[in-house]
mmCIF file of the N, C-alpha and C atoms, coordinates in Angstrom:
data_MODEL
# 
_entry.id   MODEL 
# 
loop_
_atom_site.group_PDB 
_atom_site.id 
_atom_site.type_symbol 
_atom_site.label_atom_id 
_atom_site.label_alt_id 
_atom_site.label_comp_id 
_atom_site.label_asym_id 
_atom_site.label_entity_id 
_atom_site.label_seq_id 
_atom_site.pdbx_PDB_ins_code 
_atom_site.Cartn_x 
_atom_site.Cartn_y 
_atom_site.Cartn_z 
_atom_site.occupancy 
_atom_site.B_iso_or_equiv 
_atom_site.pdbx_formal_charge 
_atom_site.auth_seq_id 
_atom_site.auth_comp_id 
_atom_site.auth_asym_id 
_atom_site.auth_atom_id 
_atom_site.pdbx_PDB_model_num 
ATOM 1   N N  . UNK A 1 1  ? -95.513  -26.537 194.907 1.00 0.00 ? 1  UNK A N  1 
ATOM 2   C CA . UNK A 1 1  ? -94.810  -25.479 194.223 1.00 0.00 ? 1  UNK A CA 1 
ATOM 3   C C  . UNK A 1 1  ? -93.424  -25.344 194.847 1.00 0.00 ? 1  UNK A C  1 
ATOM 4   N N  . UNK A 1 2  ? -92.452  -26.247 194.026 1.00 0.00 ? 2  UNK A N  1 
ATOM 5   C CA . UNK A 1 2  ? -90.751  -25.963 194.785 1.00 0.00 ? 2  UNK A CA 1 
ATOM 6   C C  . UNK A 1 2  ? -90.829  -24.131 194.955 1.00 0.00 ? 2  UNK A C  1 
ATOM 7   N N  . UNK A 1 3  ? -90.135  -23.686 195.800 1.00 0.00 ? 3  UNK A N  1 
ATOM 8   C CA . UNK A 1 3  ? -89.736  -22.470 196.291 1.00 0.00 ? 3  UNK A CA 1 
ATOM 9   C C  . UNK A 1 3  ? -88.164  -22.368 196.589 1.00 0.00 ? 3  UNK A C  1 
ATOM 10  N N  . UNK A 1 4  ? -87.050  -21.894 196.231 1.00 0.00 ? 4  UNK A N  1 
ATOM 11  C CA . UNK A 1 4  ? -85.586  -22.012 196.863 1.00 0.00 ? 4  UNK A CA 1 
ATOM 12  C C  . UNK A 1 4  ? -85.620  -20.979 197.516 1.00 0.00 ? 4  UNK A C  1 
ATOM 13  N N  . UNK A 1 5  ? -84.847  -20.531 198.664 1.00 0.00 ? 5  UNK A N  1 
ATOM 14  C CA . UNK A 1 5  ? -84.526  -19.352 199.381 1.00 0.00 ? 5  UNK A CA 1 
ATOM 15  C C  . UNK A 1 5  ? -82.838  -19.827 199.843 1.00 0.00 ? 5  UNK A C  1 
ATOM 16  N N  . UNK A 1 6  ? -82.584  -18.538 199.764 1.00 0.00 ? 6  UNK A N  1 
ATOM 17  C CA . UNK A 1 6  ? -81.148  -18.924 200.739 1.00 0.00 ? 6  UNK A CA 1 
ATOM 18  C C  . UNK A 1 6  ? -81.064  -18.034 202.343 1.00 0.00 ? 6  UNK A C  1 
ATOM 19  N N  . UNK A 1 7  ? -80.456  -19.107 202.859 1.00 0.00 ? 7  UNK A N  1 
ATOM 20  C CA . UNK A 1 7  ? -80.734  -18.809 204.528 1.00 0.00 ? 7  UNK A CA 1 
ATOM 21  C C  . UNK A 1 7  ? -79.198  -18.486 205.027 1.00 0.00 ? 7  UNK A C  1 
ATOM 22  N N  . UNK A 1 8  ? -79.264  -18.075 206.265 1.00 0.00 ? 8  UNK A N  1 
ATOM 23  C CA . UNK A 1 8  ? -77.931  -17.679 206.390 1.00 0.00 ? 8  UNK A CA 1 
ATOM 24  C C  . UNK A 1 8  ? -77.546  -18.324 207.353 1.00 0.00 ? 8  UNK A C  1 
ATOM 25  N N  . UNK A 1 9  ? -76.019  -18.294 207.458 1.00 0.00 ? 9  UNK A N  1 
ATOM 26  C CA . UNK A 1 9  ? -75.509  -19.368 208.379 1.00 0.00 ? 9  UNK A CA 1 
ATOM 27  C C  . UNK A 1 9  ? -75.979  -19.661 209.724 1.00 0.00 ? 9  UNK A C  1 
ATOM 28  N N  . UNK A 1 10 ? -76.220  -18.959 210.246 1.00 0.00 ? 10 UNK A N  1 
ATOM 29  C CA . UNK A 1 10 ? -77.129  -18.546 211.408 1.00 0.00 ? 10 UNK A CA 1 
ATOM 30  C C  . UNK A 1 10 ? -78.269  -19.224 211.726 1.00 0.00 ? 10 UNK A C  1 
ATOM 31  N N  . UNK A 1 11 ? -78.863  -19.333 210.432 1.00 0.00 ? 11 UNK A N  1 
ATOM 32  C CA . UNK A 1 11 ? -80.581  -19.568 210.743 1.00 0.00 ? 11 UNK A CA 1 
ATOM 33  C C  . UNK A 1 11 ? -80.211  -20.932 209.863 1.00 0.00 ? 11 UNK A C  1 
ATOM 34  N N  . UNK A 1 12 ? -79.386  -20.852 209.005 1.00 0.00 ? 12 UNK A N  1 
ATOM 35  C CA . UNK A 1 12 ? -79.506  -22.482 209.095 1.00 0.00 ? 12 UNK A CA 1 
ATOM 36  C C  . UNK A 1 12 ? -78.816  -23.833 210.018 1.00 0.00 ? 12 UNK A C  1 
ATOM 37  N N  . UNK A 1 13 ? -78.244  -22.875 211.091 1.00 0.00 ? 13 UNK A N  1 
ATOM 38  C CA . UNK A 1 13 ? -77.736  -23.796 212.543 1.00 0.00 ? 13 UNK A CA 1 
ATOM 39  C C  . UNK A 1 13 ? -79.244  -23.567 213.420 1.00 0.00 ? 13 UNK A C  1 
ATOM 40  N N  . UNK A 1 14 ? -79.547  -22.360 213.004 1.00 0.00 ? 14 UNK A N  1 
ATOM 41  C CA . UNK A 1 14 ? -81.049  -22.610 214.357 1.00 0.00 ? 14 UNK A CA 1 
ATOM 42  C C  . UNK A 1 14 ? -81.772  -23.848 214.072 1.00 0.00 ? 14 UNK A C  1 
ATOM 43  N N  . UNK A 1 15 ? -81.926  -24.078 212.212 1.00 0.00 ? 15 UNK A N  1 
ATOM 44  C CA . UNK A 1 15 ? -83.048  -24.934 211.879 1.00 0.00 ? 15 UNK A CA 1 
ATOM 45  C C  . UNK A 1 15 ? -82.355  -26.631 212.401 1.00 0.00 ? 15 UNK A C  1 
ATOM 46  N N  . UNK A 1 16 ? -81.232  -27.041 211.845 1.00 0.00 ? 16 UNK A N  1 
ATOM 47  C CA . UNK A 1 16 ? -80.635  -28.127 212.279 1.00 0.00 ? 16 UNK A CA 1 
ATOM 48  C C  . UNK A 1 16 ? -80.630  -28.422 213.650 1.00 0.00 ? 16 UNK A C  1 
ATOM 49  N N  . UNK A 1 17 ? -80.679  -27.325 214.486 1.00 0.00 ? 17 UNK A N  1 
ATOM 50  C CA . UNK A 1 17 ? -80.837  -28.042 216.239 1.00 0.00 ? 17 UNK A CA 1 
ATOM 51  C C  . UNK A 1 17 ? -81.768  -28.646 216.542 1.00 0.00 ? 17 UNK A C  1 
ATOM 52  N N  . UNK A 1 18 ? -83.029  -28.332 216.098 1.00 0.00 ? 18 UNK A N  1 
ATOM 53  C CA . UNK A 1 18 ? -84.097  -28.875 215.942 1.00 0.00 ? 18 UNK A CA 1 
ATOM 54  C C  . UNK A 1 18 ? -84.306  -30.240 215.223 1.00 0.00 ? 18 UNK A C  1 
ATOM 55  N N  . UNK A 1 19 ? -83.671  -30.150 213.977 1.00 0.00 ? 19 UNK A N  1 
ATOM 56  C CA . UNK A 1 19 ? -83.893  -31.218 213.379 1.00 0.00 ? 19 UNK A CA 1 
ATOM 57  C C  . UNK A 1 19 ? -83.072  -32.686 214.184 1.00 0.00 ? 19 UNK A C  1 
ATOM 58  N N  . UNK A 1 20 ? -81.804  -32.413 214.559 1.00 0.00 ? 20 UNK A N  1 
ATOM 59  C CA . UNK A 1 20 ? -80.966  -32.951 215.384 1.00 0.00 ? 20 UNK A CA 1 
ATOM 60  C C  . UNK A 1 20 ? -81.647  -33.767 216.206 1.00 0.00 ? 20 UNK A C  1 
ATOM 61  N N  . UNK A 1 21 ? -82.241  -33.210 217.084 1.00 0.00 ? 21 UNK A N  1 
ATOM 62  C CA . UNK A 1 21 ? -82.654  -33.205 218.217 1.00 0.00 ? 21 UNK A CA 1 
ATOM 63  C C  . UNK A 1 21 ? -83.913  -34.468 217.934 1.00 0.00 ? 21 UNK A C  1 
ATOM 64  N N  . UNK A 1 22 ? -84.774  -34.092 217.040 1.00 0.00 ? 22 UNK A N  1 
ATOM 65  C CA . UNK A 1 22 ? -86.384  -34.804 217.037 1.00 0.00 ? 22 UNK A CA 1 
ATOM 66  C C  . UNK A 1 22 ? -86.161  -35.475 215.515 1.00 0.00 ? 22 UNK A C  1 
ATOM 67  N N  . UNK A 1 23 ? -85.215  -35.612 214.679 1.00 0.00 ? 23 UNK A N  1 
ATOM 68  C CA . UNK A 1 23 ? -85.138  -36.550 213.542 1.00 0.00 ? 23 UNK A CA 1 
ATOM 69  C C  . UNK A 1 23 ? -86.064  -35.611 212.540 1.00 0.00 ? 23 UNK A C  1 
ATOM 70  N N  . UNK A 1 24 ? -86.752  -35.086 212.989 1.00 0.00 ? 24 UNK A N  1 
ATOM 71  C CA . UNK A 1 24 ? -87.766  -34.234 211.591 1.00 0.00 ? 24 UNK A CA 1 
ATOM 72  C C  . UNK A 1 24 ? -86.874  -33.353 210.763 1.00 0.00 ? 24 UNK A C  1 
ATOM 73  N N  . UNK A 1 25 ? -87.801  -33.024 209.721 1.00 0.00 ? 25 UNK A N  1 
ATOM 74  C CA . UNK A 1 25 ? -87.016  -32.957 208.300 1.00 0.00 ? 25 UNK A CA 1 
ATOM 75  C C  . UNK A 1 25 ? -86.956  -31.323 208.600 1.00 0.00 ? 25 UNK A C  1 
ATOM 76  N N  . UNK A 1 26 ? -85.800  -30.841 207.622 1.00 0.00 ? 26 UNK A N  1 
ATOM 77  C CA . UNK A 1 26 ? -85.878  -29.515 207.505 1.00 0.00 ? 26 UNK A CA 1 
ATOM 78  C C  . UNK A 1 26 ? -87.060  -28.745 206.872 1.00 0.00 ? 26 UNK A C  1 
ATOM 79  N N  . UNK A 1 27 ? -87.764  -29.564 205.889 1.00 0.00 ? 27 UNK A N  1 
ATOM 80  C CA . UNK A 1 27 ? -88.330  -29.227 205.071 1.00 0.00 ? 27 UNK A CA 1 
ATOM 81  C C  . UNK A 1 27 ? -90.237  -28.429 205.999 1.00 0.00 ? 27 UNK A C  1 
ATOM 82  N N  . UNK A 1 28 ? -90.067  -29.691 207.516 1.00 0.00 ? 28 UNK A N  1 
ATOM 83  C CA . UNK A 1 28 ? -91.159  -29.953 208.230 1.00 0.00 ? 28 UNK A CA 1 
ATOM 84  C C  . UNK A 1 28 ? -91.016  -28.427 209.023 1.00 0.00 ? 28 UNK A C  1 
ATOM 85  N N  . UNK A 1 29 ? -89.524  -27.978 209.446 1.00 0.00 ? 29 UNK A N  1 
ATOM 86  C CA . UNK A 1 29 ? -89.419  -26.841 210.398 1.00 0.00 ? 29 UNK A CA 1 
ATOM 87  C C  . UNK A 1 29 ? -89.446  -25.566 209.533 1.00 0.00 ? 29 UNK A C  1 
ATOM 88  N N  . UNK A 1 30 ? -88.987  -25.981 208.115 1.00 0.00 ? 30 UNK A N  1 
ATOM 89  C CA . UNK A 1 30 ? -89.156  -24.670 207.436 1.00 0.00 ? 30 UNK A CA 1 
ATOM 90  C C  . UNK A 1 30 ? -91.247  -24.279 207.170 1.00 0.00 ? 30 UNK A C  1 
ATOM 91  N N  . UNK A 1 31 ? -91.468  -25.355 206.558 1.00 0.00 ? 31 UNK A N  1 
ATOM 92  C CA . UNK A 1 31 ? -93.024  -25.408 206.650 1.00 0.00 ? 31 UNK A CA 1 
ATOM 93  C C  . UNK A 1 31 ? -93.676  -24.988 207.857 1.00 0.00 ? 31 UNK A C  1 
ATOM 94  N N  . UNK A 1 32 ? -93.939  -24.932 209.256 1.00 0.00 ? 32 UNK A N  1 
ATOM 95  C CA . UNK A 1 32 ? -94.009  -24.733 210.259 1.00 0.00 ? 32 UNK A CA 1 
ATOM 96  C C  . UNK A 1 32 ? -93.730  -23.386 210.538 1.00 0.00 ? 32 UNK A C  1 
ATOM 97  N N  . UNK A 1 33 ? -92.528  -23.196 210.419 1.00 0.00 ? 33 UNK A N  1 
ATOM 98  C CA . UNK A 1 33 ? -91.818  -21.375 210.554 1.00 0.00 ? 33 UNK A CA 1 
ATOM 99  C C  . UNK A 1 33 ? -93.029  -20.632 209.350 1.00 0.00 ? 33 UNK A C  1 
ATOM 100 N N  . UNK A 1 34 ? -93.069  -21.110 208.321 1.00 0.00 ? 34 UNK A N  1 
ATOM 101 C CA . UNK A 1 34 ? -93.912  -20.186 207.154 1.00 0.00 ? 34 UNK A CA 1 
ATOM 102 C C  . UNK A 1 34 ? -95.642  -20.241 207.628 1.00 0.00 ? 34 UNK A C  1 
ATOM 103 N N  . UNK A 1 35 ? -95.901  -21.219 207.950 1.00 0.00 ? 35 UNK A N  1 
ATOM 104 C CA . UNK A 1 35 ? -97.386  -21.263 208.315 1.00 0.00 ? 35 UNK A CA 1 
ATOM 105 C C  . UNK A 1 35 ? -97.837  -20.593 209.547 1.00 0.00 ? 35 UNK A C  1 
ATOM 106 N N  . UNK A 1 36 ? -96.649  -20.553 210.911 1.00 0.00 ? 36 UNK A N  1 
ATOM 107 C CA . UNK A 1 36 ? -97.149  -19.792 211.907 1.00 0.00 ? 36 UNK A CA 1 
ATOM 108 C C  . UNK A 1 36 ? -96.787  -18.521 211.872 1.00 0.00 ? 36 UNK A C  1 
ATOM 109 N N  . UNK A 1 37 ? -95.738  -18.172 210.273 1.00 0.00 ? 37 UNK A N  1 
ATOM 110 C CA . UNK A 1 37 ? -95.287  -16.555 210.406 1.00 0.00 ? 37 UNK A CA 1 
ATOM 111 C C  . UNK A 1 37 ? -96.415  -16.193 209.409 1.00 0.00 ? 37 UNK A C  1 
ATOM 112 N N  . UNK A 1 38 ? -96.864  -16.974 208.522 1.00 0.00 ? 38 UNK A N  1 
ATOM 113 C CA . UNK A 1 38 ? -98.045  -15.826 208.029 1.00 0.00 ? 38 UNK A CA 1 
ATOM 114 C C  . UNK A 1 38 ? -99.023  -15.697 209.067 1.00 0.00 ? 38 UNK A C  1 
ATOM 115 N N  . UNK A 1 39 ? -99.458  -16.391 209.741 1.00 0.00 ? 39 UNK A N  1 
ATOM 116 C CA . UNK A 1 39 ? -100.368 -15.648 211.023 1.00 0.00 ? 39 UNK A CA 1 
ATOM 117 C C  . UNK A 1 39 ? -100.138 -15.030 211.861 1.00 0.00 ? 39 UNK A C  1 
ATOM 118 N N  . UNK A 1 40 ? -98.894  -14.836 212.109 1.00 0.00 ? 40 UNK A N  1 
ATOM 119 C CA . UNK A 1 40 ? -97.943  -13.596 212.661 1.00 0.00 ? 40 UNK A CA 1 
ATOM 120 C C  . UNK A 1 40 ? -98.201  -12.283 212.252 1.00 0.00 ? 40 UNK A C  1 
ATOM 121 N N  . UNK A 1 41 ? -98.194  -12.326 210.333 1.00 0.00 ? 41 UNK A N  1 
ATOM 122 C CA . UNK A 1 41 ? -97.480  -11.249 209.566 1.00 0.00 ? 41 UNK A CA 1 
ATOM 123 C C  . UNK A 1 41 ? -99.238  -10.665 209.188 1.00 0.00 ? 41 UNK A C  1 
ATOM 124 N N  . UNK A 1 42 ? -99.786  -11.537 209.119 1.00 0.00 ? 42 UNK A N  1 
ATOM 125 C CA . UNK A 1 42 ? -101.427 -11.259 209.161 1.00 0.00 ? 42 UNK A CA 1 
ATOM 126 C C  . UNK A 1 42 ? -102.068 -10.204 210.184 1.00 0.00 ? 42 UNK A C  1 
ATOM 127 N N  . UNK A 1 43 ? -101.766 -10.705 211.473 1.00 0.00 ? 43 UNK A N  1 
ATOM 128 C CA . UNK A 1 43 ? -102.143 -10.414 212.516 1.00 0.00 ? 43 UNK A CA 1 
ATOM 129 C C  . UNK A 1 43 ? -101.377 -8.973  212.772 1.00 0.00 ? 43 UNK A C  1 
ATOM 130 N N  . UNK A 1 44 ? -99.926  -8.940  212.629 1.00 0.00 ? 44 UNK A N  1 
ATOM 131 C CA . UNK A 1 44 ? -99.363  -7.265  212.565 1.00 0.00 ? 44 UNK A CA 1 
ATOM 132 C C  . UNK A 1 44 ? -99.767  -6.529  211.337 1.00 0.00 ? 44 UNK A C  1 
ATOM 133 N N  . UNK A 1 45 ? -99.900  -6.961  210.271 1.00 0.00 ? 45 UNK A N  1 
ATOM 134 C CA . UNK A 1 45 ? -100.369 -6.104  208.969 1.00 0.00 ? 45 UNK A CA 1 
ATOM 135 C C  . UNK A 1 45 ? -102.233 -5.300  209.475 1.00 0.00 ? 45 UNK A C  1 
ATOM 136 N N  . UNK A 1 46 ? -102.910 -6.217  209.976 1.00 0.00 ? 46 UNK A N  1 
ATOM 137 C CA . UNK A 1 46 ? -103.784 -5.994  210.367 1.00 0.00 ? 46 UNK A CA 1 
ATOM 138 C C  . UNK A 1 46 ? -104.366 -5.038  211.592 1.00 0.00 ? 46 UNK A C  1 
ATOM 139 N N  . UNK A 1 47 ? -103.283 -5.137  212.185 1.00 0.00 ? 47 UNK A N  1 
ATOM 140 C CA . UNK A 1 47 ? -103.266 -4.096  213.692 1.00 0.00 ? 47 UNK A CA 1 
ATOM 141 C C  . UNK A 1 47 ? -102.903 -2.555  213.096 1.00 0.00 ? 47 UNK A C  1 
ATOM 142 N N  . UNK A 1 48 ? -101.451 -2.933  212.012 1.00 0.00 ? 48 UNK A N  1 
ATOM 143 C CA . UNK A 1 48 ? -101.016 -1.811  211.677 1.00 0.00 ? 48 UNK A CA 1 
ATOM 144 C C  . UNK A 1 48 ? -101.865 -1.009  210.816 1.00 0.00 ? 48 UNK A C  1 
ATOM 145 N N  . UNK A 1 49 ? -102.712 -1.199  209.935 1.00 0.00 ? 49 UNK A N  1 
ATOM 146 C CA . UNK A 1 49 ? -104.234 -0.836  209.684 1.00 0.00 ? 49 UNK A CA 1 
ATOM 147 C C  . UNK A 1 49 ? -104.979 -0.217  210.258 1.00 0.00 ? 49 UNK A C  1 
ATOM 148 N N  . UNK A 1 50 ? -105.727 -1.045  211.110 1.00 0.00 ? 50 UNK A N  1 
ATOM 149 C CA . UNK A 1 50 ? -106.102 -0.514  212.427 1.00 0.00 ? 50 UNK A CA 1 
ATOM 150 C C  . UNK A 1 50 ? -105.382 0.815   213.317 1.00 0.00 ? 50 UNK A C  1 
ATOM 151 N N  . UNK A 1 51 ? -104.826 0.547   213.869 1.00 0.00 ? 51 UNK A N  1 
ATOM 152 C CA . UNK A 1 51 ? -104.112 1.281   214.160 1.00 0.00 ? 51 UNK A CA 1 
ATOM 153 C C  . UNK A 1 51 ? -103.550 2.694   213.360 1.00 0.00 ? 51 UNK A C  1 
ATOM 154 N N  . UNK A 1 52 ? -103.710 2.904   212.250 1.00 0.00 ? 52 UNK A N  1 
ATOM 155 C CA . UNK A 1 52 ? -102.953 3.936   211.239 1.00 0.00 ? 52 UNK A CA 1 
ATOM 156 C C  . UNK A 1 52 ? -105.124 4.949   211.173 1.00 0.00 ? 52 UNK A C  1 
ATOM 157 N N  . UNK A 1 53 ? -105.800 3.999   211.078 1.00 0.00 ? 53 UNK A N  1 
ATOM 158 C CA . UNK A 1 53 ? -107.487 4.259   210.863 1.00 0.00 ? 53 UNK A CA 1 
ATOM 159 C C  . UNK A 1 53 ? -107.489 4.705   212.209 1.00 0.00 ? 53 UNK A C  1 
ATOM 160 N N  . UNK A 1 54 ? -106.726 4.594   213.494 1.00 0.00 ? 54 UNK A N  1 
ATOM 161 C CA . UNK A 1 54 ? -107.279 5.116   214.534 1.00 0.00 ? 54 UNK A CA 1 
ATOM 162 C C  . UNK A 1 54 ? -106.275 6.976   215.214 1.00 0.00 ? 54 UNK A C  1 
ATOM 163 N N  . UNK A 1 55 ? -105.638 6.648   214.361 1.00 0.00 ? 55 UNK A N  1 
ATOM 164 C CA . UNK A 1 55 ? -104.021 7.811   214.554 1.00 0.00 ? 55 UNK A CA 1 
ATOM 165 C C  . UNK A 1 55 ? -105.458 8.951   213.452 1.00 0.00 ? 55 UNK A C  1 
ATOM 166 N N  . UNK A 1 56 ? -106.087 8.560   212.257 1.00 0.00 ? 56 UNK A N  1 
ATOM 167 C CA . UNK A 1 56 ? -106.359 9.215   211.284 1.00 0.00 ? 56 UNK A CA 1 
ATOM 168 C C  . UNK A 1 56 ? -107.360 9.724   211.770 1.00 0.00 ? 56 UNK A C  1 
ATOM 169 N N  . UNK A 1 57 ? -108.425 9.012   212.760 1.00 0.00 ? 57 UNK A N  1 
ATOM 170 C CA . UNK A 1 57 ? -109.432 9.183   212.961 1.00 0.00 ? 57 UNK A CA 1 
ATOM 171 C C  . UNK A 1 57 ? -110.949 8.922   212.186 1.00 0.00 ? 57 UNK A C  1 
ATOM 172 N N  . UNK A 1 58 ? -110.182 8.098   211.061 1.00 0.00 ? 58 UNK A N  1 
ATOM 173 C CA . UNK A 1 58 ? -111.375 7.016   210.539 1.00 0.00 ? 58 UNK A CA 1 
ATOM 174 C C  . UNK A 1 58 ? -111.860 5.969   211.386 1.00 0.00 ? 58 UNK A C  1 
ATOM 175 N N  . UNK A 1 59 ? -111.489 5.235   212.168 1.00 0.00 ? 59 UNK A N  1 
ATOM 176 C CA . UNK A 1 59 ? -111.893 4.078   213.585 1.00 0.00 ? 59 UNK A CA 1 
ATOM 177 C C  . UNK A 1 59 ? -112.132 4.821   214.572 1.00 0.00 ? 59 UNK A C  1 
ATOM 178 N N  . UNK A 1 60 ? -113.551 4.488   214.770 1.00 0.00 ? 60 UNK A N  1 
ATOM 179 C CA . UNK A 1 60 ? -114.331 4.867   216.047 1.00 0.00 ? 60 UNK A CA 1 
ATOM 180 C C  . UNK A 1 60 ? -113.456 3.885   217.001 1.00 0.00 ? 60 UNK A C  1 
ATOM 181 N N  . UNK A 1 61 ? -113.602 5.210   218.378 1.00 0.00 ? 61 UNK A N  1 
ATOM 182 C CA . UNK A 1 61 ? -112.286 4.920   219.421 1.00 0.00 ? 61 UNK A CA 1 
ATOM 183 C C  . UNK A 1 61 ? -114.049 4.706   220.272 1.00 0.00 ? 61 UNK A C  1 
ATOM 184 N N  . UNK A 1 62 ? -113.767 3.632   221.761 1.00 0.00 ? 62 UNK A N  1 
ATOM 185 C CA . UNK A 1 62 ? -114.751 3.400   222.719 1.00 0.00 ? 62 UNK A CA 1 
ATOM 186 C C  . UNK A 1 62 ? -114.299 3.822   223.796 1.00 0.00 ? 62 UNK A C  1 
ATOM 187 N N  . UNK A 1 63 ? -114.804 4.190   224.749 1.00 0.00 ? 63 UNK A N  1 
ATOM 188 C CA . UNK A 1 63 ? -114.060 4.067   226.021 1.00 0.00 ? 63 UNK A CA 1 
ATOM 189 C C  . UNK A 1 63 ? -114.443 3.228   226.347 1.00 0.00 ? 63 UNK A C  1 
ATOM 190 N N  . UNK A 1 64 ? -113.936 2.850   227.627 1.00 0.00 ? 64 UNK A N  1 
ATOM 191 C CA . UNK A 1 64 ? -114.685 1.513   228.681 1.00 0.00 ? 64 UNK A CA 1 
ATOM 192 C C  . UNK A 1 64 ? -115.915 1.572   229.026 1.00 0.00 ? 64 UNK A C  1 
ATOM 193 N N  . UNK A 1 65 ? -116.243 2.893   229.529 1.00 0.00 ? 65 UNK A N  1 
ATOM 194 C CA . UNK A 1 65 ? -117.720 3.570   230.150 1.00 0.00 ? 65 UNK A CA 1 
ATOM 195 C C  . UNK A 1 65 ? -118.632 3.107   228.766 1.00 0.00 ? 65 UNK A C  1 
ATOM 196 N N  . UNK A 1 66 ? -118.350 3.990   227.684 1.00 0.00 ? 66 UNK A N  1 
ATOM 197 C CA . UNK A 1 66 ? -118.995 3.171   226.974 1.00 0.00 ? 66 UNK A CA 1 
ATOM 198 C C  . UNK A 1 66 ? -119.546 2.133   226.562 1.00 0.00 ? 66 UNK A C  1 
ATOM 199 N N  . UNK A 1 67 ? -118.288 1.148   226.488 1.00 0.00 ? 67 UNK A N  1 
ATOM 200 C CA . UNK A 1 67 ? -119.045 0.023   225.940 1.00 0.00 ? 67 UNK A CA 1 
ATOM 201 C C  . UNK A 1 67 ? -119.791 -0.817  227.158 1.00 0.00 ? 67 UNK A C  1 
ATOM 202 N N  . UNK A 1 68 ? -119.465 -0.544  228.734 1.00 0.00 ? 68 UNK A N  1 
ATOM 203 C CA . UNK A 1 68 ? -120.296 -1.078  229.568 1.00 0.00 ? 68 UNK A CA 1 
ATOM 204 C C  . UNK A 1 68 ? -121.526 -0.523  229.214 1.00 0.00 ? 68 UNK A C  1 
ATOM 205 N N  . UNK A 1 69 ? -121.789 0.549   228.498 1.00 0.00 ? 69 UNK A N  1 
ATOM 206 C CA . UNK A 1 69 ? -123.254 1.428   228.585 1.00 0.00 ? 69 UNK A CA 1 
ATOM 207 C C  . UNK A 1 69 ? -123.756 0.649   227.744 1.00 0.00 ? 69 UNK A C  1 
ATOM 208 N N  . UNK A 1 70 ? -123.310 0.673   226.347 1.00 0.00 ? 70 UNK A N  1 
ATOM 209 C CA . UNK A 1 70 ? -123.631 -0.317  225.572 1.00 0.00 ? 70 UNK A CA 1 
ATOM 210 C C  . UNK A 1 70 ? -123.679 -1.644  225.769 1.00 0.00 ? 70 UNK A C  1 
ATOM 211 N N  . UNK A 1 71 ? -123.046 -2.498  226.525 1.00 0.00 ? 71 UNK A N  1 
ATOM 212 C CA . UNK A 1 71 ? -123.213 -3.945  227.025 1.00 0.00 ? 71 UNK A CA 1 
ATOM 213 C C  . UNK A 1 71 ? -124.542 -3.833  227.679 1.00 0.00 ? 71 UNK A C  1 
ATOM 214 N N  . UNK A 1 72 ? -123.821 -2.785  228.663 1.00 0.00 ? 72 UNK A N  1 
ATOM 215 C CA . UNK A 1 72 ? -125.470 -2.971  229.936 1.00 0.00 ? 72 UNK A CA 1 
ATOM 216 C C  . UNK A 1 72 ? -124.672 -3.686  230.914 1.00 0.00 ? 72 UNK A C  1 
ATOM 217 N N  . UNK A 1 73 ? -123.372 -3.694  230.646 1.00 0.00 ? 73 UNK A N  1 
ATOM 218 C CA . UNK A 1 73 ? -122.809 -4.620  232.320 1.00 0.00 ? 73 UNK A CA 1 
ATOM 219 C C  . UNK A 1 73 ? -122.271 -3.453  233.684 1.00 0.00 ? 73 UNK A C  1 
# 
């Protein structure tokens, strides 16, 4: 699925140092940047969730004591 974006001067000198450097394609560092930022953007969307359920008091909060009680350690 082609996708165009426009990048800014900036970030398209960050991407070329790289490419410079190791011969790989832009196409390889832009792919790369998108695959490890959705597990980035996953991982904060998900906290921020969390986190908003624990401010609300829908997410059961543990203490430490606890969950050793519950472990048993």
């Amino acid at each position: 699925m082609p996708t165009a974006i426009q990048l800014t001067p900036d970030t398209k000198q960050q991407i070329n140092f790289p490419m410079s450097q190791t011969g790989r394609s832009k196409a390889f560092y832009l792919r790369e940047l998108i695959e490890r930022g959705i597990e980035d953007l996953e991982d904060y969307y998900l906290a921020i969730d969390v986190l908003e359920r624990v401010l609300t008091g829908t997410e059961p909060v543990y203490s430490a004591t606890e969950v050793r009680e519950t472990l048993k350690i």
